[in-house]
Structure formats: structure tokens, C-alpha cells
C-alpha positions as CSV (number, residue, x, y, z in Angstrom):
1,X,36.5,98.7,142.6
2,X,35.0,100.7,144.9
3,X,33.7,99.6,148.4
4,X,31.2,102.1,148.7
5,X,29.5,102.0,145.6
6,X,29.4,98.2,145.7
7,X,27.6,97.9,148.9
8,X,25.1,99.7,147.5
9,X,24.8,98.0,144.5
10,X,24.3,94.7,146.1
11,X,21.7,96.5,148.2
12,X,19.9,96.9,145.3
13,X,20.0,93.9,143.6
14,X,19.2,91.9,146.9
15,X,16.2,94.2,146.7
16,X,15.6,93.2,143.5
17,X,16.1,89.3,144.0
18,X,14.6,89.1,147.8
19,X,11.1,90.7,147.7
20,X,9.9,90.7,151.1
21,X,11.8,87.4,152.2
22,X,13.2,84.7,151.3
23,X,10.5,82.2,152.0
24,X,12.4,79.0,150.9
25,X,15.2,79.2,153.8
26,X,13.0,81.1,156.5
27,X,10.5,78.3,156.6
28,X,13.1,76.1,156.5
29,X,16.0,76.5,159.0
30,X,16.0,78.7,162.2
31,X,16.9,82.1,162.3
32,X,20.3,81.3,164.3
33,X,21.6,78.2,162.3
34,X,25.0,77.9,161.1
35,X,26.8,76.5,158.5
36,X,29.7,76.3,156.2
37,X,29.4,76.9,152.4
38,X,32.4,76.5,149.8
39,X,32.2,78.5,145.6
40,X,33.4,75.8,143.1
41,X,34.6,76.6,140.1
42,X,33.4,74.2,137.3
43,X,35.7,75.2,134.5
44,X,38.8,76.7,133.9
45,X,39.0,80.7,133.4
46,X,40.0,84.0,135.1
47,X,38.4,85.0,137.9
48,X,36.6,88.1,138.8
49,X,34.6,89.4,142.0
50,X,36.7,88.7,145.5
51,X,35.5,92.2,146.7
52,X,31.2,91.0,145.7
53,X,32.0,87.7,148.0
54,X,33.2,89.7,150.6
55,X,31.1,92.3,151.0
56,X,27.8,90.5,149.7
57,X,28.0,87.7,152.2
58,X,29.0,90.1,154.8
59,X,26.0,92.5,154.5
60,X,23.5,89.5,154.6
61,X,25.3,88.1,157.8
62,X,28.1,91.0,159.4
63,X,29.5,87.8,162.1
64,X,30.2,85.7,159.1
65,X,33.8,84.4,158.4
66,X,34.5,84.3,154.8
67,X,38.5,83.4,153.1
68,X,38.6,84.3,149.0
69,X,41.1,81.8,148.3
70,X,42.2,83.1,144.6
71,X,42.8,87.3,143.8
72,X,41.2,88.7,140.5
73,X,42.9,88.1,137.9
74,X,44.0,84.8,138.8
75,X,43.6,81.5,137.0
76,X,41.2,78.9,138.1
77,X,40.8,75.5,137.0
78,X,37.6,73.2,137.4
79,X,37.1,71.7,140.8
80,X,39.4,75.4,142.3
81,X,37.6,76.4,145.8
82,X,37.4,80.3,145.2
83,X,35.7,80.9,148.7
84,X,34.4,79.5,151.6
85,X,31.9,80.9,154.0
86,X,30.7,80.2,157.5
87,X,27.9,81.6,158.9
88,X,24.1,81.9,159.2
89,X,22.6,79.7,157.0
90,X,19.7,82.1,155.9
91,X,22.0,84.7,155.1
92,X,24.6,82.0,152.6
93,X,21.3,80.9,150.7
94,X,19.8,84.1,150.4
95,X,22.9,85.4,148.7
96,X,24.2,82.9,146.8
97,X,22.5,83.5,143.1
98,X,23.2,87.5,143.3
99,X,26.1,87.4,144.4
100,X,27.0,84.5,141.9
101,X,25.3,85.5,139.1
102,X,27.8,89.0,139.4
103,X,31.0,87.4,140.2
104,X,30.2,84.6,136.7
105,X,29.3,87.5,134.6
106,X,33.1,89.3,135.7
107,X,34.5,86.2,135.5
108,X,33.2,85.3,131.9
109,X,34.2,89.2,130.8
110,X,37.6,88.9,132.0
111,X,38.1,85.7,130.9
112,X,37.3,86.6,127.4
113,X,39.2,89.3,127.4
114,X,42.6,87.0,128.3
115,X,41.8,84.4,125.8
116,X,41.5,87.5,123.1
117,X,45.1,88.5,124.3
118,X,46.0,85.2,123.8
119,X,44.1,85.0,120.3
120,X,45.9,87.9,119.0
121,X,49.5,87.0,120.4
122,X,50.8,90.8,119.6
123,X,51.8,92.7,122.5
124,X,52.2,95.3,120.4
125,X,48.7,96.0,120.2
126,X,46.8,96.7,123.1
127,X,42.6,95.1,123.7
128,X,40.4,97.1,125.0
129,X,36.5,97.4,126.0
130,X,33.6,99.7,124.2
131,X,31.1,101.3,126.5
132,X,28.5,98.1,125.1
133,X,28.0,96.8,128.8
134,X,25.4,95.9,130.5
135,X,23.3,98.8,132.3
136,X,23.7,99.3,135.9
137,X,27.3,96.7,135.5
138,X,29.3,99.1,133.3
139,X,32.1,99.6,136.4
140,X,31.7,95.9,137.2
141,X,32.7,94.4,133.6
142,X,35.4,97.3,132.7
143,X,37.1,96.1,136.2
144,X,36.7,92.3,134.8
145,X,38.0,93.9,131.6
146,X,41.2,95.1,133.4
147,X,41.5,91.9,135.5
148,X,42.0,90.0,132.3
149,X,44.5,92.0,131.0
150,X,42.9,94.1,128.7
151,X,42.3,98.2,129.6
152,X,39.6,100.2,129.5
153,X,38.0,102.9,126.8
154,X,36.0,105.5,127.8
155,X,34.0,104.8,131.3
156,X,31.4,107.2,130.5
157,X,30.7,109.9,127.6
158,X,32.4,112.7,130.1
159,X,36.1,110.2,130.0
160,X,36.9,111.9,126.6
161,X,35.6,113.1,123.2
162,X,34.7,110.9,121.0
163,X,33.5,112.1,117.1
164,X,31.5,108.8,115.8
165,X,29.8,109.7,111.8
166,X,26.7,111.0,113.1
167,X,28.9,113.6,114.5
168,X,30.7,114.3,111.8
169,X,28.2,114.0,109.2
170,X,25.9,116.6,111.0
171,X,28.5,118.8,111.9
172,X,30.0,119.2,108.2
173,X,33.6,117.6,108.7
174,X,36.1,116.0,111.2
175,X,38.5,119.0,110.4
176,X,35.6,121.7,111.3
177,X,34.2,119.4,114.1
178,X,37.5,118.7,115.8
179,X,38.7,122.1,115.7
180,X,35.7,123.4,117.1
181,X,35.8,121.0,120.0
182,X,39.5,121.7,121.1
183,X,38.8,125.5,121.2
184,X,35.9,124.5,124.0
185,X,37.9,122.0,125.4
186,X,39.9,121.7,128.8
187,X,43.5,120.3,128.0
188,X,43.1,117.3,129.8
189,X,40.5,115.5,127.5
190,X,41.6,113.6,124.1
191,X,40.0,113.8,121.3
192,X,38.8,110.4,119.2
193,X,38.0,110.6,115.6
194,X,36.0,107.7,114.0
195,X,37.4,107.2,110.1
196,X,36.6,104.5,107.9
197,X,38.7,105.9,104.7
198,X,42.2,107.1,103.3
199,X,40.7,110.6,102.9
200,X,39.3,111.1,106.5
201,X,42.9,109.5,108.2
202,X,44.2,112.1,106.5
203,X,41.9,114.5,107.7
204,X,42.1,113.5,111.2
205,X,46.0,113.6,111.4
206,X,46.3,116.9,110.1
207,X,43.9,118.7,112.5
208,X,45.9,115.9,115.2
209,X,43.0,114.3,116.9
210,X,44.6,112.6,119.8
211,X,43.3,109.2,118.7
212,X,42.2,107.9,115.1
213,X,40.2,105.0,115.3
214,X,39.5,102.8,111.6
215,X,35.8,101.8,111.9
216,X,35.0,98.3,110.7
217,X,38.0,98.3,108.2
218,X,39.9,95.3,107.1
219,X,43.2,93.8,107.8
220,X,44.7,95.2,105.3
221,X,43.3,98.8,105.7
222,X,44.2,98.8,109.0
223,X,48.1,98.0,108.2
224,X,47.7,100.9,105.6
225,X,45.9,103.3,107.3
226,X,48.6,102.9,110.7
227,X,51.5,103.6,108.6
228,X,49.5,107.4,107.5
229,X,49.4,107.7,111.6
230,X,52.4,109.8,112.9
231,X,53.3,109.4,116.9
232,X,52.1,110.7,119.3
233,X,48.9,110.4,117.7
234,X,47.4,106.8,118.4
235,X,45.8,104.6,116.5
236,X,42.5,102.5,116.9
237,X,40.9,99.4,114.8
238,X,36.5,98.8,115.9
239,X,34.2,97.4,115.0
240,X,33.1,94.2,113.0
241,X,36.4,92.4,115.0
242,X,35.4,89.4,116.9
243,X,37.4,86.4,118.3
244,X,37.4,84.5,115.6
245,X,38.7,87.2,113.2
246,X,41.3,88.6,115.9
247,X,44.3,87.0,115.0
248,X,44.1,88.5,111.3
249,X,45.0,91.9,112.9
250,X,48.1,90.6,114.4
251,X,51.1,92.6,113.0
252,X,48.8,95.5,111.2
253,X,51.1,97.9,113.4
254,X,47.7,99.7,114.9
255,X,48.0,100.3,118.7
256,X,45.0,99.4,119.8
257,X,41.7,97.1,118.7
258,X,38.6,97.8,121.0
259,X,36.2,94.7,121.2
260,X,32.3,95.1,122.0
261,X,32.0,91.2,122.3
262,X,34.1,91.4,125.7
263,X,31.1,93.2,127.9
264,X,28.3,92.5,125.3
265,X,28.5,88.3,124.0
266,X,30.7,87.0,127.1
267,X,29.6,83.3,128.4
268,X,29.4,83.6,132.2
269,X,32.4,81.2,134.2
270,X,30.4,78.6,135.7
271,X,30.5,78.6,139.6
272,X,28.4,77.2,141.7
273,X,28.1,77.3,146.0
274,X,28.0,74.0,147.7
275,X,26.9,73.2,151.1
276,X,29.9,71.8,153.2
277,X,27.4,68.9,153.7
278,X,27.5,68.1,149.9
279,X,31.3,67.7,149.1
């Protein structure tokens, strides 16, 4: 991720969580009291978020001393220390739910996206994201995305062209419509056409879209439809694919199979902070 744009993330959303102060631990403890705080994780996943811990805790409390045991990416198991921090005591607890409601959101999205990897079992086929994220989170769950060993789709509608039905229904057809795009178009940018029959494959491969993606088609149509796409081009299977239907694309020879449910029905990792005191 990036440093920069992090920090001032945070800022905002310890904006958004402070108010004018955090009355609990100012009336509380005084302004120069230390302590020693540890992040538990209370189930097993993947986690996500070593660079929020660092920099979170550290703009709350710059003289704190903070050790991220684990890297993203890694594997945690219940009862795994992912952290520890020492320093003010005002600054820990004022933190503590932003920057853990962040890193459990990453955490949940990137473990989903490794146990849909795992769910498939075809590293053949490739998982990827949909831009279905959460507002103002987008580069925070694509990252978890990637941490978990899937990659990502378009970042934002600027990362490619992508020609959806409403496109192509307005426009008149995905030969018209993609032919009128590439003659605008720098040489850099792919172009993605959204299909959902034999006919507009066909369509798509002969005016070769870079990517030809089978909209909420079955198994079976998948498997079909891949064998009418001709390399380079590559192919795509989206929408109505969910973790418990996965595994039923295994072996359908597409390359890859975008998943909304990784950014927008993930289950947060449970973590919680813990006083030194407390263990």
C-alpha cells in the first residue's frame, strides 16, 4: 500500500471516530502514562494490515514502540500475537477500534479470497475481485485481495475498458461498440466485453476484445464458451458464482472467475487488543 495515502486515511477516520476527544481515557489516565498493549487473533485466517498498525498507532503516539509479529499474507491461528505496542496509554485506546475495525475487515477479505483458492483447487484459473468494495476502502480490500492470493480487476473505471449490456444495448452491438472504442483508444488499455450467449462470444472474438467475460453463465456454458476463446484473448466467468458454487467451475478451462462476495459479503477476522495487564 501506500504510506502516504494511508496516513491520511487514518486521519480521517480518527476524525471520524474521535469527535473532539476521547473522553473515556482522558478522564481516566494521565496525559503521560504508559503501557504495553498486545492484538490477539481469535481465529485462524490470513492476515491483513501490518502497515495500518504501524502507522495508526504511531500518528496517535510518534515515541511509541510497536513490533508486527506476522507479514500480510501470512497465516494466523487463534491465540497468534499479531502485534504489540508500548506507549501512551491514551494514544493505544484511542486507536484501537479504527485501527482494528480496518486491519479485520482486510483480514476477513483476504482470508476469503484464500479459502476460495482453496475451494476451487484449479491453478489453472485465476480469482479475482470486482470493483463491489466498500467506498472510501476500495485500495484497502484489493491489497487484502492480493494478500490472499487472489489479483485484482479493475482498480477504478480509468484501469481499462470495460463494455457491461447497458453499454452494448445502447450503443447497438459489441462489434460496433468495441470497434469504436479501440479507434479512440491509447494501446495500453484492454478492452473487456461482457457476453452471456454463443452468439455474442462469437461476436466479441472476432472484433478480438482483449478479455471476454461469460456473465452469470453456468458450468457448463462456461466450459463451452472457453473452448470458442482463441489465445491471446482471455477469458472471464462473473457473476451469480459464490463460494458454495465455486468448485463446479473447476476444470471449465476459463482463465479467470471474478468474485464480488470477496470485498462485498466477507466476515471480518476477529482480533481484539489486550492490555498487557489482562493476559
Amino acid at each position: 500500500m501506500i504510506g502516504l495515502k494511508v496516513r491520511k486515511d487514518l486521519e480521517q477516520f480518527f476524525i471520524e471516530d474521535l469527535g473532539t476527544s476521547d473522553l473515556s481515557s482522558e478522564l481516566l489516565f494521565p496525559e503521560d502514562e504508559q503501557a504495553e498493549a498486545v492484538l490477539i487473533s481469535k481465529e485462524s485466517g490470513v492476515f491483513c494490515g501490518k502497515e495500518v498498525i504501524e502507522i495508526g498507532f504511531r500518528m496517535l503516539d510518534e515515541a511509541s514502540r510497536i513490533e508486527v509479529n506476522v507479514t500480510d499474507g501470512n497465516l494466523v491461528e487463534e491465540g497468534d500475537v499479531i502485534a504489540s505496542i508500548k506507549g501512551n496509554i491514551r494514544a493505544i485506546l484511542t486507536g484501537e477500534r479504527v485501527i482494528l475495525n480496518l486491519i479485520q475487515r482486510m483480514s476477513g477479505v483476504a482470508t476469503m479470497t484464500a479459502r476460495a483458492i482453496e475451494l476451487l483447487d484449479d491453478t489453472s484459473i485465476r480469482i479475482c475481485d470486482t470493483r463491489k468494495t466498500t467506498p472510501g476502502l476500495r485500495m484497502y480490500e484489493k491489497y487484502a485481495v492480493r494478500c490472499g492470493g487472489g489479483v485484482n480487476h479493475r482498480i477504478t473505471l480509468d484501469g481499462g475498458v470495460m463494455l457491461k449490456d447497458n453499454h452494448i444495448a445502447q450503443f447497438g452491438s459489441i462489434e460496433g461498440a468495441v470497434s469504436h472504442v479501440r479507434s479512440r483508444l491509447g494501446h495500453m488499455t484492454k478492452i473487456e466485453v461482457e457476453t452471456s450467449t454463443e452468439k455474442e462470444v462469437l461476436e466479441a472474438v472476432k472484433v478480438q476484445a482483449d478479455v471476454i467475460m461469460f456473465d452469470n453463465c453456468s458450468p457448463k456454458e462456461v466450459e463451452a464458451y472457453t473452448k470458442l476463446v482463441p489465445e491471446p484473448l482471455i477469458s472471464e466467468a462473473s457473476g451469480g458464482i459464490t463460494l458454495d458454487n465455486l468448485a463446479s467451475f473447476r476444470k471449465t478451462g476459463v482463465n479467470m472467475i471474478s468474485l464480488g462476495c470477496l470485498t462485498h459479503s466477507v466476515q471480518s477476522l476477529d482480533i481484539s487488543l489486550r492490555m498487557k495487564g489482562e493476559l
